[in-house]
C-alpha positions as a LaTeX table, in Angstrom:
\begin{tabular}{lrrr}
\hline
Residue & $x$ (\AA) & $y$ (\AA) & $z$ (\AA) \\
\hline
Unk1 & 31.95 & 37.63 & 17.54 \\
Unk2 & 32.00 & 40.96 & 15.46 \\
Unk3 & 30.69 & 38.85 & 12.39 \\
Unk4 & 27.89 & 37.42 & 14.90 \\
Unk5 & 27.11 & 40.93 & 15.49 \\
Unk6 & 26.84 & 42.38 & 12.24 \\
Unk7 & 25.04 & 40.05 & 10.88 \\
Unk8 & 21.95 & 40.01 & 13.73 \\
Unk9 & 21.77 & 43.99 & 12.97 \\
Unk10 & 20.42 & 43.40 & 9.44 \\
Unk11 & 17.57 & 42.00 & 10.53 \\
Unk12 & 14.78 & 41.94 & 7.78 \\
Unk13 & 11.51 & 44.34 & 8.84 \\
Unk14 & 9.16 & 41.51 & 9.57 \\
Unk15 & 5.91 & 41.66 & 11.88 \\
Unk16 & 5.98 & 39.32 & 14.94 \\
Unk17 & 2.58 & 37.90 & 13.61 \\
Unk18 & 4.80 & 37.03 & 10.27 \\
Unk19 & 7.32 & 35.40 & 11.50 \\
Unk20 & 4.74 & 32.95 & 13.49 \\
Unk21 & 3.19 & 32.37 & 10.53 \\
Unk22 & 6.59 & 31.39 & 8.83 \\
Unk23 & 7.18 & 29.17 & 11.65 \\
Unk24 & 3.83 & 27.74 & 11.81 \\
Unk25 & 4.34 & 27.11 & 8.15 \\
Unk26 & 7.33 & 25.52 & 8.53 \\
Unk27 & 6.02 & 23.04 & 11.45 \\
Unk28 & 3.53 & 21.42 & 9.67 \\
Unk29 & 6.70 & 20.16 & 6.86 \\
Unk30 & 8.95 & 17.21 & 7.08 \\
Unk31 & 12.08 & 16.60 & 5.42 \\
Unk32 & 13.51 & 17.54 & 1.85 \\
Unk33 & 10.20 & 19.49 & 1.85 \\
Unk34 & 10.68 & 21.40 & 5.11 \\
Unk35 & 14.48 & 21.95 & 4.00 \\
Unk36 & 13.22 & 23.74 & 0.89 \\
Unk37 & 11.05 & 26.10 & 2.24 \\
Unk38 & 13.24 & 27.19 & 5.39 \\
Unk39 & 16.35 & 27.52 & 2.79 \\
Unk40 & 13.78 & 29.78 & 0.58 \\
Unk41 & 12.83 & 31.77 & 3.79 \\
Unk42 & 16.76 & 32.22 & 4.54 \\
Unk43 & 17.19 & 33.72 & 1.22 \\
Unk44 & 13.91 & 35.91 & 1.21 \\
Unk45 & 14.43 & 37.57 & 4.23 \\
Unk46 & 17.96 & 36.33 & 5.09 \\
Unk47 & 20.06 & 36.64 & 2.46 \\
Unk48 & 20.58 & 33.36 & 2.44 \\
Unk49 & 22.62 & 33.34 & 5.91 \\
Unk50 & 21.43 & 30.45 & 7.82 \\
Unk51 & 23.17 & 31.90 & 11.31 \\
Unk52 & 20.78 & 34.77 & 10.99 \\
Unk53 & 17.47 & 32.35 & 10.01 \\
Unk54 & 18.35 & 30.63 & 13.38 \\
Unk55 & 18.09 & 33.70 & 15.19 \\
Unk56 & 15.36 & 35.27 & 12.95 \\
Unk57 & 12.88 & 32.27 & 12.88 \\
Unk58 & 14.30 & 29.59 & 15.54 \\
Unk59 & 15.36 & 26.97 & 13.43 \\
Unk60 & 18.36 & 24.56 & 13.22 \\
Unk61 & 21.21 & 26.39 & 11.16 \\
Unk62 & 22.58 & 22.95 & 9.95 \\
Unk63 & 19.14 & 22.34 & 8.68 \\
Unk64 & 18.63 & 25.35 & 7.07 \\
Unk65 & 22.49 & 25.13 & 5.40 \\
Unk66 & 21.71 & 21.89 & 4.54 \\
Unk67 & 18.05 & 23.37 & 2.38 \\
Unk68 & 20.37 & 25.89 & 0.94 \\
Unk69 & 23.20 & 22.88 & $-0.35$ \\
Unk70 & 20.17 & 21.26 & $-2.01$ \\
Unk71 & 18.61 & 24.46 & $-3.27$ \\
Unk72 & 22.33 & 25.06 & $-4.83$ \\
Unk73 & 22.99 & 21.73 & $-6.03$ \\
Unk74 & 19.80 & 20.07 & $-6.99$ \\
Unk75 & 20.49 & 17.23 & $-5.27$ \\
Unk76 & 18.12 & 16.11 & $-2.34$ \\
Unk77 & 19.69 & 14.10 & 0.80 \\
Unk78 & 18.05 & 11.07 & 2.22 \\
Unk79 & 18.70 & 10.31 & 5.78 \\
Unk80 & 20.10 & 7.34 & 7.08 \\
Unk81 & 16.71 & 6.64 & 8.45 \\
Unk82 & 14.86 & 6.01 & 5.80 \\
Unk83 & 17.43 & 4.66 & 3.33 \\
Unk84 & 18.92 & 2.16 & 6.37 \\
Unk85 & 15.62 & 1.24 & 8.86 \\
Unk86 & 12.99 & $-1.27$ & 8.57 \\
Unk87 & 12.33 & $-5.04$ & 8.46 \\
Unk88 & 13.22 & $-6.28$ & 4.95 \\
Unk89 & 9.82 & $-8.07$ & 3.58 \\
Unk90 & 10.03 & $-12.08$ & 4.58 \\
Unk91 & 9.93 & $-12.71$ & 0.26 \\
Unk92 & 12.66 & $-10.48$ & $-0.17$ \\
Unk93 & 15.04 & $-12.54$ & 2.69 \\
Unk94 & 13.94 & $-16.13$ & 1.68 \\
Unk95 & 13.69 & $-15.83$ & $-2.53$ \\
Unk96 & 13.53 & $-19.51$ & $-3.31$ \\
Unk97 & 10.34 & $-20.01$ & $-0.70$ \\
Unk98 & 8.95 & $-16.99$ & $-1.98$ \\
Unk99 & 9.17 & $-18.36$ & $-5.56$ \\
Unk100 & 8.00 & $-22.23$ & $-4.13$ \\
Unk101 & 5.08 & $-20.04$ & $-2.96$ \\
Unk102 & 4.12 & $-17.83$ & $-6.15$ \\
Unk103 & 4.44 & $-21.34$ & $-7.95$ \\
Unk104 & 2.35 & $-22.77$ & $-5.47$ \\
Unk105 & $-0.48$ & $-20.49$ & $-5.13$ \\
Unk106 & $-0.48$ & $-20.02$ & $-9.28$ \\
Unk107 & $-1.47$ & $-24.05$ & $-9.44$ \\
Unk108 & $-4.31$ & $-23.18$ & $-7.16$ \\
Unk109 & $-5.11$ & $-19.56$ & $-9.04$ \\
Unk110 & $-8.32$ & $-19.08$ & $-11.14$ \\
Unk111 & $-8.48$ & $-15.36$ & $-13.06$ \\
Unk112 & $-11.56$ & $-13.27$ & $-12.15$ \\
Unk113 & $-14.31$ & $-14.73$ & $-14.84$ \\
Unk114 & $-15.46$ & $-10.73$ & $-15.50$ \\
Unk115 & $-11.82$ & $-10.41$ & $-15.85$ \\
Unk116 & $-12.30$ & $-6.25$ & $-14.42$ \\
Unk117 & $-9.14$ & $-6.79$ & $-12.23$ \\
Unk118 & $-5.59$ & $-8.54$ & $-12.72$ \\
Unk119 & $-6.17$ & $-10.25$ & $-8.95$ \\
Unk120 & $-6.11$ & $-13.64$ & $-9.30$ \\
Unk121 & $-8.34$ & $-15.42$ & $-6.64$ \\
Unk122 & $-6.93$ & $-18.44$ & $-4.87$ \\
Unk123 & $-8.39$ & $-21.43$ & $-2.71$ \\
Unk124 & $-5.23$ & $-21.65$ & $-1.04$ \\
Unk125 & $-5.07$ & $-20.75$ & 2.33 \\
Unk126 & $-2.10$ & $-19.39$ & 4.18 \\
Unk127 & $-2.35$ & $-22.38$ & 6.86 \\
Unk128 & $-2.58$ & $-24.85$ & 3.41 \\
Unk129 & 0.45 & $-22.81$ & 2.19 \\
Unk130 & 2.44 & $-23.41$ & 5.11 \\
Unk131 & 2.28 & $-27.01$ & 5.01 \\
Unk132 & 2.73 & $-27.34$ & 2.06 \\
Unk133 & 6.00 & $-25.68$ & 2.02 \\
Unk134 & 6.77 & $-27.16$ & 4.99 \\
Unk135 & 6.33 & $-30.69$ & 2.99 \\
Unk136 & 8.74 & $-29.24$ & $-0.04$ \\
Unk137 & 11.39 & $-29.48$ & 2.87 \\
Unk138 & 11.34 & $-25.62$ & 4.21 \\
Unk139 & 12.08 & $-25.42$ & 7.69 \\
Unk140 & 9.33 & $-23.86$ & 10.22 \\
Unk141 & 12.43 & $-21.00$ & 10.99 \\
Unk142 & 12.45 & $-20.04$ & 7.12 \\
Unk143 & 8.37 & $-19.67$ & 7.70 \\
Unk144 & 6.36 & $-16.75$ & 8.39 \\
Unk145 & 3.49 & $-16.83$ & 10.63 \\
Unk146 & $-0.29$ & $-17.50$ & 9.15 \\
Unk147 & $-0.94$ & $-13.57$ & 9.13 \\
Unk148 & 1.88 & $-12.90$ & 7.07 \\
Unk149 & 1.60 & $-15.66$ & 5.11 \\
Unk150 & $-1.56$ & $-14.18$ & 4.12 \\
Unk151 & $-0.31$ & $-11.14$ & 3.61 \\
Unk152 & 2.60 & $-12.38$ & 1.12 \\
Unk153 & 0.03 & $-14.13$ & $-0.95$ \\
Unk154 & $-2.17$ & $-10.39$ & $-0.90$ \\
Unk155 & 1.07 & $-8.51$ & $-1.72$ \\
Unk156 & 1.83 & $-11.18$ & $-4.64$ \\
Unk157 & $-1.29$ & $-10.34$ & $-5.75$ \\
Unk158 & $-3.64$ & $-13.28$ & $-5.01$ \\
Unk159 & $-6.79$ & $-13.13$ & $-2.83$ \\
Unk160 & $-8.19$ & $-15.83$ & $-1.18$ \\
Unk161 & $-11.72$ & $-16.61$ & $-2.58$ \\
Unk162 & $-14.12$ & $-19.45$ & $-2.13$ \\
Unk163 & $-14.44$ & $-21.70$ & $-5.62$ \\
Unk164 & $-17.69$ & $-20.21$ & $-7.34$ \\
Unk165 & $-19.70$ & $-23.09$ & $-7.96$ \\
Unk166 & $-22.59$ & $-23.01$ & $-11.15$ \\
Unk167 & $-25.72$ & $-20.86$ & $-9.84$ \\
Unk168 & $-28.80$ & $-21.93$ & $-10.79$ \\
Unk169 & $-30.01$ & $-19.99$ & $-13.61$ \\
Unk170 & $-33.07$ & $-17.13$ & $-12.32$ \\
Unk171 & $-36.57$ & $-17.74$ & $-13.15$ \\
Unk172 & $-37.92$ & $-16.65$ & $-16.13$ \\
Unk173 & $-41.27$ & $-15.30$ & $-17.42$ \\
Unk174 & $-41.70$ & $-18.48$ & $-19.69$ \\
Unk175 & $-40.81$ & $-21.16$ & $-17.30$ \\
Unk176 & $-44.35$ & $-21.64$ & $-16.08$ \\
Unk177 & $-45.04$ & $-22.08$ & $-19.69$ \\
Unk178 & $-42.58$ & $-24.68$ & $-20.59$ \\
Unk179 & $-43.67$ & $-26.81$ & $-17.44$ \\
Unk180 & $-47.18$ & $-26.82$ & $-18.19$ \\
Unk181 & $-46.15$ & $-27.99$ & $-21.80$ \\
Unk182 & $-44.27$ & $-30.59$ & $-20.76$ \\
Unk183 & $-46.73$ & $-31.94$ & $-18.27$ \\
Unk184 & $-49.65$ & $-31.76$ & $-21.14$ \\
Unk185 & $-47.08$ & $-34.33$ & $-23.22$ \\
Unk186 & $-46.31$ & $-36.54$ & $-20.47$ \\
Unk187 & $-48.08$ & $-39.66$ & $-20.37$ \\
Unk188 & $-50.02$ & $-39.55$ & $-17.55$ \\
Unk189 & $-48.99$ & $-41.89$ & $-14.84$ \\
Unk190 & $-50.68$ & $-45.38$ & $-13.27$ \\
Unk191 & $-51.55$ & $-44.41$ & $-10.05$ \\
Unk192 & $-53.57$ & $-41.21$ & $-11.42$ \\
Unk193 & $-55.17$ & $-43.21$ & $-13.90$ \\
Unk194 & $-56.33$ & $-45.80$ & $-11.78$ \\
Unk195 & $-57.47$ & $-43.18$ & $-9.44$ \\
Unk196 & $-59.75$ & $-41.52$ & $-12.15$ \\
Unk197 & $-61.71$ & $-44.43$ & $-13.61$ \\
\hline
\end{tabular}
């Protein structure tokens, strides 16, 4: 308890005001981020004791001794959190229908004709996907549903995209001009001749 003692009594001569502002500071971080800048704090105006950064500023002391490991070492910790949590994607758990798929969708794949992006555009649907890996022999459990089938094929990097068909080409200033030519060579035809004479 002595130790305790001692080491509240060297407080560091900061304002109220500051020491919200640290705090405030501190609130709007997360993580290794967070970890850094309380651990710089505790050395600033701590002397790098994390006991006395509790008391001083209100945070965790593990926390804090855990910014000042990292700020020793170099080496950042990830939580279990974010290394161990979360739905693996469905083409990372079923590989072969994920390949069947890419495979699939790059049979029915036509590049962008400005060629500005890498997308491919597809006229395979996610419902026309389905079935048809359903007919390669892929069980409906091994499926996704339609909305993430769609969103495999956007993550593989095709879009689905109606089949440009030819345009007709825009008018231009001379086409008046080449109809009136043709219709002066033209032979004219029976029924206007007979109606003339």
């Amino acid at each position: 308890m002595r130790m305790h003692d001692s080491t509240l009594e060297c407080r560091p001569s900061l304002s109220p005001s500051q020491i919200a502002d640290l705090r405030l500071a501190a609130s709007q971080m997360s993580g290794p981020k967070r970890r850094a800048f309380e651990a710089e704090m505790a050395v600033k105006y701590c002397g790098g004791n994390p006991l006395l950064a509790e008391t001083l500023f209100g945070w965790g002391r593990q926390t804090v001794a855990l910014g000042l490991a990292e700020r020793r070492t170099g080496l950042v910790c990830l939580g279990a959190q974010s290394a161990c949590s979360g739905r693996k994607r469905w083409e990372d758990q079923s590989q072969q229908a994920a390949a069947a798929l890419r495979q699939l969708a790059d049979a029915h794949a036509q590049q962008d004709p400005t060629f500005r992006t890498s997308i491919t555009s597809t006229r395979l649907t996610a419902q026309a996907a389905l079935q048809a890996l359903r007919a390669q022999g892929y069980s409906a459990e091994q499926l996704p549903s339609p909305s993430t089938m769609a969103a495999v094929l956007h993550r593989m990097g095709f879009r689905l995209r109606k089949v440009v068909k030819a345009k007709p080409q825009k008018k231009i200033k001379e086409t008046d001009a080449i109809f009136d030519n043709i219709k002066k060579k033209m032979p004219t035809p029976w029924h206007q001749a007979a109606s003339n004479a």
